[in-house]
NUMIZA-850237 format. One record per residue (C-alpha): residue in three letters; chain; x, y, z. Coordinates in steps of 0.001 Angstrom, whole numbers, plus 500000, padded with zeros to 6 digits. Example, Ala and Ser with C-alpha at 12.3 -4.5 7.8 and 13.67 -1.06 7.14 Angstrom:
2
<node><type>Ala</type><mol>A</mol><xx>512300</xx><yy>495500</yy><zz>507800</zz></node>
<node><type>Ser</type><mol>A</mol><xx>513670</xx><yy>498940</yy><zz>507140</zz></node>
This chain:
248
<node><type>Unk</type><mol>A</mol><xx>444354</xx><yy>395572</yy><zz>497438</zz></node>
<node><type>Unk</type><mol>A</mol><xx>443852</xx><yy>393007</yy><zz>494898</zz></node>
<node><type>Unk</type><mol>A</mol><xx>440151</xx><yy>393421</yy><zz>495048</zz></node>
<node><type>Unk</type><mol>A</mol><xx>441253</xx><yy>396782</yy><zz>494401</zz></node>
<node><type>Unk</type><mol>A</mol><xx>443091</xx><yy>396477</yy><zz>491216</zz></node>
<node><type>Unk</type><mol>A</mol><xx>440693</xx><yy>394095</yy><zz>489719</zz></node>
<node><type>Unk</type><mol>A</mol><xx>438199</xx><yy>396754</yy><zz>490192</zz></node>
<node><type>Unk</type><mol>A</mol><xx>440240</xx><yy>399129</yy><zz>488443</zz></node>
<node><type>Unk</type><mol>A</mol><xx>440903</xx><yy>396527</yy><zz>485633</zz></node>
<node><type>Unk</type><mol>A</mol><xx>437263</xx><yy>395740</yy><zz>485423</zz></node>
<node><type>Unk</type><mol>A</mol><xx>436495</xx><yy>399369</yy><zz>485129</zz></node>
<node><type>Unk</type><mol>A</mol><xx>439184</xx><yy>400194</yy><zz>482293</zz></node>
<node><type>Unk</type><mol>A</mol><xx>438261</xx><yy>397404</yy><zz>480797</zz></node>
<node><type>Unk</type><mol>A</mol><xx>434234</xx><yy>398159</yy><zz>480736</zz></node>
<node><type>Unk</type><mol>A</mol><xx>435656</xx><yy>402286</yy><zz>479490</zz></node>
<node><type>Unk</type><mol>A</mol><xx>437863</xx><yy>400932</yy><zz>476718</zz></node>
<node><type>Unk</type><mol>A</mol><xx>441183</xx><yy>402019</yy><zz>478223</zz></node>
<node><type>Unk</type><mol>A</mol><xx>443948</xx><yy>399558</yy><zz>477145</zz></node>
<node><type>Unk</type><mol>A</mol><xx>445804</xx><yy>397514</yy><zz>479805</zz></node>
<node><type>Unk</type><mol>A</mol><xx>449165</xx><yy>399522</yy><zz>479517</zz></node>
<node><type>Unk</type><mol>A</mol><xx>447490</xx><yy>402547</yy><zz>480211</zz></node>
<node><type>Unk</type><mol>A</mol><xx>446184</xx><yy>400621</yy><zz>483525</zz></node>
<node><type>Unk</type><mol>A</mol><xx>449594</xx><yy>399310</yy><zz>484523</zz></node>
<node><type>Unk</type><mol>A</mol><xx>451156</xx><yy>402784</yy><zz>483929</zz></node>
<node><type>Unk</type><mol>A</mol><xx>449014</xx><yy>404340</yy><zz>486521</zz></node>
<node><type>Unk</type><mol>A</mol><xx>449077</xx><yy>401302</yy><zz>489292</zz></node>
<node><type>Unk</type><mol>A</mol><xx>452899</xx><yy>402262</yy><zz>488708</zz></node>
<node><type>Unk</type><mol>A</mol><xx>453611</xx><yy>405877</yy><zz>488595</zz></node>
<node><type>Unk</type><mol>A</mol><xx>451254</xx><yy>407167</yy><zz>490749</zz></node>
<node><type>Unk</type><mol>A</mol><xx>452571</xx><yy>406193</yy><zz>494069</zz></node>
<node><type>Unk</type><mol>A</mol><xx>456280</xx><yy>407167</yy><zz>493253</zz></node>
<node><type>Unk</type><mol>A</mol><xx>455265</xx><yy>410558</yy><zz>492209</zz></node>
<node><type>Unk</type><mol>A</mol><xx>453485</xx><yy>410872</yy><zz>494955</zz></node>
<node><type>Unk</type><mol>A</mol><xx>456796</xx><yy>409766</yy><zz>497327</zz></node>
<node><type>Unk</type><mol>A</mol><xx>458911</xx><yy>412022</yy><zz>495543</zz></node>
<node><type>Unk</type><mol>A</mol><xx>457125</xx><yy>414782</yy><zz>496125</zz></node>
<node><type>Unk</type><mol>A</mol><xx>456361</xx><yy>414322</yy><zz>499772</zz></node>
<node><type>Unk</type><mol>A</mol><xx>460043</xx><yy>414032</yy><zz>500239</zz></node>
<node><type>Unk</type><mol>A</mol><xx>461235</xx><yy>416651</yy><zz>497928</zz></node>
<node><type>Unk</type><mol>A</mol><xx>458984</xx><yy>419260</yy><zz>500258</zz></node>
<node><type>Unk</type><mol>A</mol><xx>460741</xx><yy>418050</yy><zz>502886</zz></node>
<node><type>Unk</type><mol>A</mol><xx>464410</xx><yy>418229</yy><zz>501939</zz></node>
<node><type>Unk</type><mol>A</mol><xx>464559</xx><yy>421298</yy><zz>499688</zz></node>
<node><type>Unk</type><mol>A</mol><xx>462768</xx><yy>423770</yy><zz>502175</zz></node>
<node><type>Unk</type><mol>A</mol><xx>465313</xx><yy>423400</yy><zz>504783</zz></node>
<node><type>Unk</type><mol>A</mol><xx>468301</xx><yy>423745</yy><zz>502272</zz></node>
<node><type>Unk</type><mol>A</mol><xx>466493</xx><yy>426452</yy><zz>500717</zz></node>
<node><type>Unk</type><mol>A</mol><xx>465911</xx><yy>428743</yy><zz>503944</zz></node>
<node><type>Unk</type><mol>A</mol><xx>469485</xx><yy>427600</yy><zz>504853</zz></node>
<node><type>Unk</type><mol>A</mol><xx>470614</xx><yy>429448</yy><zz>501379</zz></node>
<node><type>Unk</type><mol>A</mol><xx>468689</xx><yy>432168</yy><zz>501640</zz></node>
<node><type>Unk</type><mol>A</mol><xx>469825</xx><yy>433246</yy><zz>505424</zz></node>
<node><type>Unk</type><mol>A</mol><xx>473266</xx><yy>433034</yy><zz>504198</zz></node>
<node><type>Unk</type><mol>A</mol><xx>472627</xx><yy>435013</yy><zz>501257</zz></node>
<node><type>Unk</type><mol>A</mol><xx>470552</xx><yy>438173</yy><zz>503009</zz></node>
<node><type>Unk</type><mol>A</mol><xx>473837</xx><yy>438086</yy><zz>505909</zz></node>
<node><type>Unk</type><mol>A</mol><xx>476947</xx><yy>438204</yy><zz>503549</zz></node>
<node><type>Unk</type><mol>A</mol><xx>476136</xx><yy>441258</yy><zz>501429</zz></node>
<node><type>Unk</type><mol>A</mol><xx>475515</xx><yy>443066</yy><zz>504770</zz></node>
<node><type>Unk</type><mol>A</mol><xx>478604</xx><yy>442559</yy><zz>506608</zz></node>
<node><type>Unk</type><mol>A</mol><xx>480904</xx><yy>443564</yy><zz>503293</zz></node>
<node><type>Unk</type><mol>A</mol><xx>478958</xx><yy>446640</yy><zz>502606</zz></node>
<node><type>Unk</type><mol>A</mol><xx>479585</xx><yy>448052</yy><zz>506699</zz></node>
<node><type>Unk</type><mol>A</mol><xx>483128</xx><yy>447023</yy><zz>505873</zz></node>
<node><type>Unk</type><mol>A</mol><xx>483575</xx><yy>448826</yy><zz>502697</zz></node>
<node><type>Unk</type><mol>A</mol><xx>481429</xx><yy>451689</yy><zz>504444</zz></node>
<node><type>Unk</type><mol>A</mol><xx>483987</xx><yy>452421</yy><zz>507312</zz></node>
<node><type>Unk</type><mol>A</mol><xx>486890</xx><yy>451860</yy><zz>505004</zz></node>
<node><type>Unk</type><mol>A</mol><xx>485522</xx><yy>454484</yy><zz>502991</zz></node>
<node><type>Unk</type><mol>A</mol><xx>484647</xx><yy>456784</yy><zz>505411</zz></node>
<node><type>Unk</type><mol>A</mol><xx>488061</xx><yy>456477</yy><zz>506748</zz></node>
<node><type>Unk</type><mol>A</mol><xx>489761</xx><yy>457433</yy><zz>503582</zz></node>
<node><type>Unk</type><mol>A</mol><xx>487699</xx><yy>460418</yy><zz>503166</zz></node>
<node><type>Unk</type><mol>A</mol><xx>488612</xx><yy>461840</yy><zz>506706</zz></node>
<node><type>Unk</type><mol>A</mol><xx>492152</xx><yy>461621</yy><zz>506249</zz></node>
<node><type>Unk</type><mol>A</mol><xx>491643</xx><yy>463415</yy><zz>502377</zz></node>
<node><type>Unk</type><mol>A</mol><xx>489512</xx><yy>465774</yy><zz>504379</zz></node>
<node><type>Unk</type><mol>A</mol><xx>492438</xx><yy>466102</yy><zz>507293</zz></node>
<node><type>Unk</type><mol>A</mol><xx>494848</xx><yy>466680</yy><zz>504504</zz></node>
<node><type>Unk</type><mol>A</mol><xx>492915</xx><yy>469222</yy><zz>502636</zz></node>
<node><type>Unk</type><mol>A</mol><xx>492874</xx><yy>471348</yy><zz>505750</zz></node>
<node><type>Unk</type><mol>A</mol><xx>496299</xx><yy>471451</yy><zz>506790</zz></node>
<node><type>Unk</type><mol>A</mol><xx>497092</xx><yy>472505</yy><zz>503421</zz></node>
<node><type>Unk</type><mol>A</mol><xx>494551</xx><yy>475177</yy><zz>503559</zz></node>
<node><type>Unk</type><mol>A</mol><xx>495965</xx><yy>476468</yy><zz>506750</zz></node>
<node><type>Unk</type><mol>A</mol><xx>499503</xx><yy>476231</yy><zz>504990</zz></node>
<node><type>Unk</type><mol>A</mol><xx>498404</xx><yy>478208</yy><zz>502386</zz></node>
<node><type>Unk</type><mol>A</mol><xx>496791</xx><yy>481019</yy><zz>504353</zz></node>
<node><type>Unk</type><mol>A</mol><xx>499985</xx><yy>481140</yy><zz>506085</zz></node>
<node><type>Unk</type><mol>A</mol><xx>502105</xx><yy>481239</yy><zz>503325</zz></node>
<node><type>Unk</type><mol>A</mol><xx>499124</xx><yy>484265</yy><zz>501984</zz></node>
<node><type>Unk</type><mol>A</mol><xx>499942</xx><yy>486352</yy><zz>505425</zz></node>
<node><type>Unk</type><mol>A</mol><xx>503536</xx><yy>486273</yy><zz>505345</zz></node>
<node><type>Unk</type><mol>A</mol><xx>503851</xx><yy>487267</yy><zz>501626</zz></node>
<node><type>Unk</type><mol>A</mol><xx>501003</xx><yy>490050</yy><zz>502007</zz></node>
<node><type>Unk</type><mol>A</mol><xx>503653</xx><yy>491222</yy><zz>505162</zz></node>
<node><type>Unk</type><mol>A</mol><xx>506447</xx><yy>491138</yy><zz>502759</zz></node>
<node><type>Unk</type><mol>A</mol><xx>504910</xx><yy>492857</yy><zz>500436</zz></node>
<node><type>Unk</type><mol>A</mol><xx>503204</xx><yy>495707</yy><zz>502597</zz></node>
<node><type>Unk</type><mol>A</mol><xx>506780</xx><yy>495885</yy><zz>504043</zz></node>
<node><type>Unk</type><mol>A</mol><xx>508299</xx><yy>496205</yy><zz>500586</zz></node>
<node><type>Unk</type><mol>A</mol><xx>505525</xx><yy>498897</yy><zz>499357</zz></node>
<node><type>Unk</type><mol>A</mol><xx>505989</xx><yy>501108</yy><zz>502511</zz></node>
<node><type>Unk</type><mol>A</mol><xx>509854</xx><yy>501007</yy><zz>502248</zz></node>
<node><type>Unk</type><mol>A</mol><xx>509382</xx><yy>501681</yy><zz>498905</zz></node>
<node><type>Unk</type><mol>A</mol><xx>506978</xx><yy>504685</yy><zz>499251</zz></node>
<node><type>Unk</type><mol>A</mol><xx>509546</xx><yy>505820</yy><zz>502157</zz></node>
<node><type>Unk</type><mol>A</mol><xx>512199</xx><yy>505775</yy><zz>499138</zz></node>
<node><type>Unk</type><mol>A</mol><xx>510230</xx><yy>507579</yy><zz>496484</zz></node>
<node><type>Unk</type><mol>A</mol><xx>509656</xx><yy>510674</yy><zz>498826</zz></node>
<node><type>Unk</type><mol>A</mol><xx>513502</xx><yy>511144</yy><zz>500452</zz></node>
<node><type>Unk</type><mol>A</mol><xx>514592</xx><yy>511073</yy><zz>496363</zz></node>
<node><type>Unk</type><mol>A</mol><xx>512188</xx><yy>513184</yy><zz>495673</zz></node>
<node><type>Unk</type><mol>A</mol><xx>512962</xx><yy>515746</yy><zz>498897</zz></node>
<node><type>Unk</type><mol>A</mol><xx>516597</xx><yy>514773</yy><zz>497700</zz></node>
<node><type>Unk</type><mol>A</mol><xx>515973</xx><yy>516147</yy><zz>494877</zz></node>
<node><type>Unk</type><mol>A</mol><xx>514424</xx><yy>519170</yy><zz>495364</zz></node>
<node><type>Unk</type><mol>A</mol><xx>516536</xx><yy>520674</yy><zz>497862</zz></node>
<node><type>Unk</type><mol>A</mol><xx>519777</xx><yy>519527</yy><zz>494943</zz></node>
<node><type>Unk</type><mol>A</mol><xx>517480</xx><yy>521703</yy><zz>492511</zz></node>
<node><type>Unk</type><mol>A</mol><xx>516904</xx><yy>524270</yy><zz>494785</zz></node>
<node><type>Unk</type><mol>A</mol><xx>520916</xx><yy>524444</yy><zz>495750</zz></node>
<node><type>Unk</type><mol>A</mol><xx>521765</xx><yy>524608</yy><zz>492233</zz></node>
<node><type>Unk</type><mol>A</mol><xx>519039</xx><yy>527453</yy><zz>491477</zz></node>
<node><type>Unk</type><mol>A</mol><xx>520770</xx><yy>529582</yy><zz>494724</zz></node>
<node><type>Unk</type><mol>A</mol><xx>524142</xx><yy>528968</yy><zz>493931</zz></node>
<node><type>Unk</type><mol>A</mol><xx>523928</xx><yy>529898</yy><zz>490333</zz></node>
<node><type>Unk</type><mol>A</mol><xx>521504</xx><yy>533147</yy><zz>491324</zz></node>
<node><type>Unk</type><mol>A</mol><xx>524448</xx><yy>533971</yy><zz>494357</zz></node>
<node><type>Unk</type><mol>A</mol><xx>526501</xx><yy>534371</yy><zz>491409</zz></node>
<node><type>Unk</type><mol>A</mol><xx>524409</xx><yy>536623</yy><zz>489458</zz></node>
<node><type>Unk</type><mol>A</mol><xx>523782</xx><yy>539089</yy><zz>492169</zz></node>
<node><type>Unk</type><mol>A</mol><xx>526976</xx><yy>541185</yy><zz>492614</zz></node>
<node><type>Unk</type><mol>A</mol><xx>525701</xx><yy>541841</yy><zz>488447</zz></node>
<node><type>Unk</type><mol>A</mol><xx>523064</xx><yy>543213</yy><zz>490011</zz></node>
<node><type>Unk</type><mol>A</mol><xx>524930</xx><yy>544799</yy><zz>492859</zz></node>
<node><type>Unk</type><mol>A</mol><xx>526716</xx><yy>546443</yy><zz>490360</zz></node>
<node><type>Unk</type><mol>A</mol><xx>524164</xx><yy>547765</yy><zz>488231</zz></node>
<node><type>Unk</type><mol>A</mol><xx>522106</xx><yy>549537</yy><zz>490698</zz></node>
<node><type>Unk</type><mol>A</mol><xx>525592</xx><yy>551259</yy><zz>492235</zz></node>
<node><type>Unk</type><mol>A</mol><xx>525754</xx><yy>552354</yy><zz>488429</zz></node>
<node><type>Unk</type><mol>A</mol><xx>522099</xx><yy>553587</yy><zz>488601</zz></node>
<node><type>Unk</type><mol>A</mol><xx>523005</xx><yy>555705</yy><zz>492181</zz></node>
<node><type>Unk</type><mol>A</mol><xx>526284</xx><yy>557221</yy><zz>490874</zz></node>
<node><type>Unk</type><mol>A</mol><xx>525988</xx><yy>557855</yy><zz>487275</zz></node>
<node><type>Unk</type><mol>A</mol><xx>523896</xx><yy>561642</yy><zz>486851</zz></node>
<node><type>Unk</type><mol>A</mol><xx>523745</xx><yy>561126</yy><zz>482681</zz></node>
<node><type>Unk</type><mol>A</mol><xx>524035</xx><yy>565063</yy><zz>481295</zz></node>
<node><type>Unk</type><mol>A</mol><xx>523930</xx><yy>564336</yy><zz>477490</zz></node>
<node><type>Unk</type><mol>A</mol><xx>521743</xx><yy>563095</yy><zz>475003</zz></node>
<node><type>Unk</type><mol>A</mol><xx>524295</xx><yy>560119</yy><zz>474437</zz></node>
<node><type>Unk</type><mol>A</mol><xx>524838</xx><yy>559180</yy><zz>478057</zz></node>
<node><type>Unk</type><mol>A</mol><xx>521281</xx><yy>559228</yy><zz>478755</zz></node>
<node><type>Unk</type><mol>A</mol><xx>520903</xx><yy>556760</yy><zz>475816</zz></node>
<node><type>Unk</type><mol>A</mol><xx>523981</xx><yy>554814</yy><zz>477272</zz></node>
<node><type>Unk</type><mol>A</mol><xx>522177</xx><yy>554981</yy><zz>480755</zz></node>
<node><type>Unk</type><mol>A</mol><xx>518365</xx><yy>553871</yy><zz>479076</zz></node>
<node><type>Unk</type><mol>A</mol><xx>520445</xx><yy>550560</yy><zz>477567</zz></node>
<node><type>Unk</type><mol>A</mol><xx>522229</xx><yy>549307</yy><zz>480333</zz></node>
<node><type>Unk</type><mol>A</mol><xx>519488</xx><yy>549854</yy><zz>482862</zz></node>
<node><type>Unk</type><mol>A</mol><xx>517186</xx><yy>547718</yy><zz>479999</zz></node>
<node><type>Unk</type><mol>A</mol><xx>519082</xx><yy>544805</yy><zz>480537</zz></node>
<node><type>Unk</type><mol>A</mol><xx>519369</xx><yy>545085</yy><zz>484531</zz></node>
<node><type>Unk</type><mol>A</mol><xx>515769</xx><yy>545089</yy><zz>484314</zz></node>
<node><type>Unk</type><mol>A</mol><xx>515907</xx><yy>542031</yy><zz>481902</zz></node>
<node><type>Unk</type><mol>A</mol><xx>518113</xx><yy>540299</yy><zz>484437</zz></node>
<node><type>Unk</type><mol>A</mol><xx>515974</xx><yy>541699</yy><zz>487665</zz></node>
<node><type>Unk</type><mol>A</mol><xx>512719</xx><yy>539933</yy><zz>485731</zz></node>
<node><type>Unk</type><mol>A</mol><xx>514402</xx><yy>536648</yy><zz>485105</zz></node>
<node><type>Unk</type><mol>A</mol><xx>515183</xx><yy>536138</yy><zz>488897</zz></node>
<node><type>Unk</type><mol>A</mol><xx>511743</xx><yy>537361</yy><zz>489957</zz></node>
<node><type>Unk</type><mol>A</mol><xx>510286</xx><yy>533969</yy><zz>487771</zz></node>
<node><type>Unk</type><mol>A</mol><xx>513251</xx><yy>531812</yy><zz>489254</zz></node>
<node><type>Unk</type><mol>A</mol><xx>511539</xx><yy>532916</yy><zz>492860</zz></node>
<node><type>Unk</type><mol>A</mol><xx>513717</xx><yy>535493</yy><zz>493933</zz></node>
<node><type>Unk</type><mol>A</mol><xx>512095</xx><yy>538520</yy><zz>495757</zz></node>
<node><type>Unk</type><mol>A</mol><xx>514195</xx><yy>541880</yy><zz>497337</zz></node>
<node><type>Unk</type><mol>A</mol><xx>514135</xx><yy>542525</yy><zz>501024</zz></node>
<node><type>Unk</type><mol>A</mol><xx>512981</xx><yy>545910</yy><zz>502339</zz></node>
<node><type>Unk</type><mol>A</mol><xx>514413</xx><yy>546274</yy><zz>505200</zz></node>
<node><type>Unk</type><mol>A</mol><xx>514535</xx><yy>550058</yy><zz>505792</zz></node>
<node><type>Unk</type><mol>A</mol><xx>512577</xx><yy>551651</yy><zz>508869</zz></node>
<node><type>Unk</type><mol>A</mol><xx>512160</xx><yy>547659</yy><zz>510067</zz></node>
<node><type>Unk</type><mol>A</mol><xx>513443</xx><yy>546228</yy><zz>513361</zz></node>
<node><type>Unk</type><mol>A</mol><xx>517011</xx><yy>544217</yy><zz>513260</zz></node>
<node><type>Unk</type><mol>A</mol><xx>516819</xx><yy>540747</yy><zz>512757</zz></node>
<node><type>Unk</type><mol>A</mol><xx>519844</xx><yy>538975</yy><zz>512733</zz></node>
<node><type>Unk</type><mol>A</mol><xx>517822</xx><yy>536162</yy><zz>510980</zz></node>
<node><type>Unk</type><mol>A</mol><xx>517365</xx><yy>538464</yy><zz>508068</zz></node>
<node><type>Unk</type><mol>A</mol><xx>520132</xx><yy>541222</yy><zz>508280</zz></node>
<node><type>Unk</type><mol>A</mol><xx>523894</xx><yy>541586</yy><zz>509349</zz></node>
<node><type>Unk</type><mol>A</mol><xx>524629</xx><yy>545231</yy><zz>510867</zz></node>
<node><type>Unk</type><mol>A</mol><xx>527554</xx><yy>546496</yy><zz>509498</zz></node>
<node><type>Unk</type><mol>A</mol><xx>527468</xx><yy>550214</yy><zz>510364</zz></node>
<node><type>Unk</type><mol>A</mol><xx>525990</xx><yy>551432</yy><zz>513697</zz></node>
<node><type>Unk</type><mol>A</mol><xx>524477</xx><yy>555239</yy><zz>513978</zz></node>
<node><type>Unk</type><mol>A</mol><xx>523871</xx><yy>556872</yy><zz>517088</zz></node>
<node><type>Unk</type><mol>A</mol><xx>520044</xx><yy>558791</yy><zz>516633</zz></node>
<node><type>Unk</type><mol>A</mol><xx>517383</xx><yy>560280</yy><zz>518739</zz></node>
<node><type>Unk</type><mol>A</mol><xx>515322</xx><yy>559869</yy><zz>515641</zz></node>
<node><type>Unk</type><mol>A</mol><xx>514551</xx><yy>556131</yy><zz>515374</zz></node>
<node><type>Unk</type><mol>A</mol><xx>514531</xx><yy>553287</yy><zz>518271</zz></node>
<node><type>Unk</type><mol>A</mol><xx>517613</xx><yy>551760</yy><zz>518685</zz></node>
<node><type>Unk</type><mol>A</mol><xx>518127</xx><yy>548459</yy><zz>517018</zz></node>
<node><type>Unk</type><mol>A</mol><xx>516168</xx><yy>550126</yy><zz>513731</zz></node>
<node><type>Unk</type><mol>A</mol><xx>517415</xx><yy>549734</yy><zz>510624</zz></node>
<node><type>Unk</type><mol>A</mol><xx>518045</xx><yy>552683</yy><zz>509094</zz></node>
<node><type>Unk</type><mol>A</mol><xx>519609</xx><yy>552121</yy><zz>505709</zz></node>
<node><type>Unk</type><mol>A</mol><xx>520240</xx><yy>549117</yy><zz>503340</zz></node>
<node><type>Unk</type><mol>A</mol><xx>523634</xx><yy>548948</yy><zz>501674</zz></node>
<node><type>Unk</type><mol>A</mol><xx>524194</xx><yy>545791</yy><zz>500198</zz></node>
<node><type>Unk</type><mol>A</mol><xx>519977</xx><yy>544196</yy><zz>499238</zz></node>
<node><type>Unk</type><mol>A</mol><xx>518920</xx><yy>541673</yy><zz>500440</zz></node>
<node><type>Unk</type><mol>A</mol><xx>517124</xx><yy>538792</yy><zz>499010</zz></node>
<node><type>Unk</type><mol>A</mol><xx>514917</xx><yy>535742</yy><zz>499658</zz></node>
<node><type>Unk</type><mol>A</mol><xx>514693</xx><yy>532902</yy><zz>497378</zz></node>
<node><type>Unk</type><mol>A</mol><xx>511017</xx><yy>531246</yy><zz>498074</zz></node>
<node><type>Unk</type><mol>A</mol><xx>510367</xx><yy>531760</yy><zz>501576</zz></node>
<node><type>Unk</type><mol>A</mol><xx>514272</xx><yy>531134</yy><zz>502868</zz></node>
<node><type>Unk</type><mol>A</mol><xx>516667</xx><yy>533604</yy><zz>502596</zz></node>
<node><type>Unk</type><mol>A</mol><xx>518865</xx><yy>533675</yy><zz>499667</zz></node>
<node><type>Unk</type><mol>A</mol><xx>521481</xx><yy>536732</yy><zz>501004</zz></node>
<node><type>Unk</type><mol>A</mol><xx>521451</xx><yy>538761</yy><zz>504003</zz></node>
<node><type>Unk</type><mol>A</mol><xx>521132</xx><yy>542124</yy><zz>503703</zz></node>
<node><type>Unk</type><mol>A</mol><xx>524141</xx><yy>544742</yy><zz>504661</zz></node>
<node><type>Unk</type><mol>A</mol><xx>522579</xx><yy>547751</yy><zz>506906</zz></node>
<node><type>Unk</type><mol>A</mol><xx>523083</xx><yy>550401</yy><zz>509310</zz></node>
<node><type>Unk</type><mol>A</mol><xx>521409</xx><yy>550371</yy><zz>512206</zz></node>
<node><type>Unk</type><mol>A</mol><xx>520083</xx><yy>553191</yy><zz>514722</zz></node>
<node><type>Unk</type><mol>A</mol><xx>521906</xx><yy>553535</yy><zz>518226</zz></node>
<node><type>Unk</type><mol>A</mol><xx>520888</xx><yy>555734</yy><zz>520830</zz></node>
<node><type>Unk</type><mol>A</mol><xx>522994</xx><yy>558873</yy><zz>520927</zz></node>
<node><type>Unk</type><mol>A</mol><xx>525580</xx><yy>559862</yy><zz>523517</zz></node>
<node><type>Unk</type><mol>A</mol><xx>524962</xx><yy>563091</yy><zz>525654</zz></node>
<node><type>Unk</type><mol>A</mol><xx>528342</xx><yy>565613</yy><zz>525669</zz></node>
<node><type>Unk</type><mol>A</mol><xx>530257</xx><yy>565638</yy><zz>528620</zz></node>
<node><type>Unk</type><mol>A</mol><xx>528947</xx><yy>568890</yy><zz>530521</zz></node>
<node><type>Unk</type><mol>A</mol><xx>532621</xx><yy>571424</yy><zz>531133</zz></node>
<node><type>Unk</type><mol>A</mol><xx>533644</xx><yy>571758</yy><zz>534681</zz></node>
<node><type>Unk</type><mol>A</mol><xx>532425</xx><yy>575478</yy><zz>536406</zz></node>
<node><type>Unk</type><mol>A</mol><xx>535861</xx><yy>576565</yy><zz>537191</zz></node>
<node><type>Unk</type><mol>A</mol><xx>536177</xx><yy>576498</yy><zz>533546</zz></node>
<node><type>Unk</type><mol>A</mol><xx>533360</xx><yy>578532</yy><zz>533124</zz></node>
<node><type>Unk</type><mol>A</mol><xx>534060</xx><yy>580926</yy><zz>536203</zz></node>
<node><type>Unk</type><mol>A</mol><xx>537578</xx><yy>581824</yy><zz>534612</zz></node>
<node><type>Unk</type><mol>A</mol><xx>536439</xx><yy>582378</yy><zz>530762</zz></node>
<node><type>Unk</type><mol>A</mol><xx>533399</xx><yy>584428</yy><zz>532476</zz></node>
<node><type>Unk</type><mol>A</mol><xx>536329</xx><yy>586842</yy><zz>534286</zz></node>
């Protein structure tokens, strides 16, 4: 070794180099060289140690925070439903209620209105069943009275002018005459008052109206008053000693 160095010294010395350059390198070299050798081998180990515990860490919270998450969401998502469901519930029993309100309320509209017809249509017949013995009257006056003069026919012309007024006004308030002569008795329609024994007509035929009739629509407003046809008695035939004596 100390051949060595004096080499080395010789050398500098024949390149120039000074002698504190020399002694620099005799002493640095070697413990760089240590340092490194021994650095390799301590750091690597530490280093692989760090980075195995780095790469394991990270994986292990993210799983974690994963199922925690996924949790959380399923029990939103559990939530969500049963409110969903409670609300369609809550939808069917208020669209019941209120289909159930409409029909009871359609129900309503229609008895009023029937209600109210048949009131109108009361009113109209008893205020017309007052008006008609006016009527009964004027066409007795029409039968009886034979006008002779100028002035009664003119008396006659004006009073059968306004039963005709009065006859038009019930014919747009719906009213309509029976004619019940020559028809078979109905007791729906007519009420016999006089019976009249015929070989004429069928029995049960009405023969002559006394007191009109009338229909209001299609249901009957007043009866009508008639005679009807009954089928005629034979005369008792007289006994032949009666007949024997008057002969002698």
């Amino acid at each position: 070794m100390i051949d060595e160095n004096k080499q080395i010294n010789n050398t500098s010395q024949q390149l120039g180099e000074p002698t504190e350059v020399k002694q620099a390198m005799k002493s640095d070299f070697p413990a760089q060289v240590n340092f490194n050798e021994s650095g390799s081998e301590v750091t690597e180990p530490v280093a692989a140690q760090t980075n195995v515990s780095g790469t394991a860490n990270p994986n292990v919270e993210n799983s974690v925070a994963a199922t925690e998450k996924t949790g959380v969401e399923t029990a939103a998502l559990a939530e969500l439903t049963q409110q969903i469901e409670s609300l369609k519930t809550q939808l069917e029993e208020r669209s019941t209620q209120y289909m159930r309100i409409a029909a009871d309320f359609e129900n309503y509209r229609k008895r009023t209105s029937k209600e109210k017809e048949e009131l109108e249509t009361l009113m109209k017949r008893n205020t017309i069943l007052e008006l008609l013995p006016v009527v009964d009257n004027f066409e007795r006056a029409r039968s009886h009275l034979k006008p002779q003069s100028d002035g009664e026919m003119t008396m006659h012309k004006s009073y059968q002018g306004v039963y005709k007024q009065l006859v038009d006004s019930l014919k747009r308030l719906g009213v309509s005459p029976m004619r019940p002569e020559g028809q078979e008795f109905d007791p729906n329609l007519h009420e016999a008052v006089m019976r009249e024994p015929t070989d004429e007509h069928p029995e049960g035929t009405v023969l002559e109206e006394l007191v009109r009739g009338y229909f209001l629509g299609e249901r009957v407003l007043r009866h009508a008053m008639v005679k009807v046809a009954a089928p005629k008695e034979d005369s008792p035939a007289a006994p032949e000693d009666q007949s024997s004596s008057a002969n002698s």
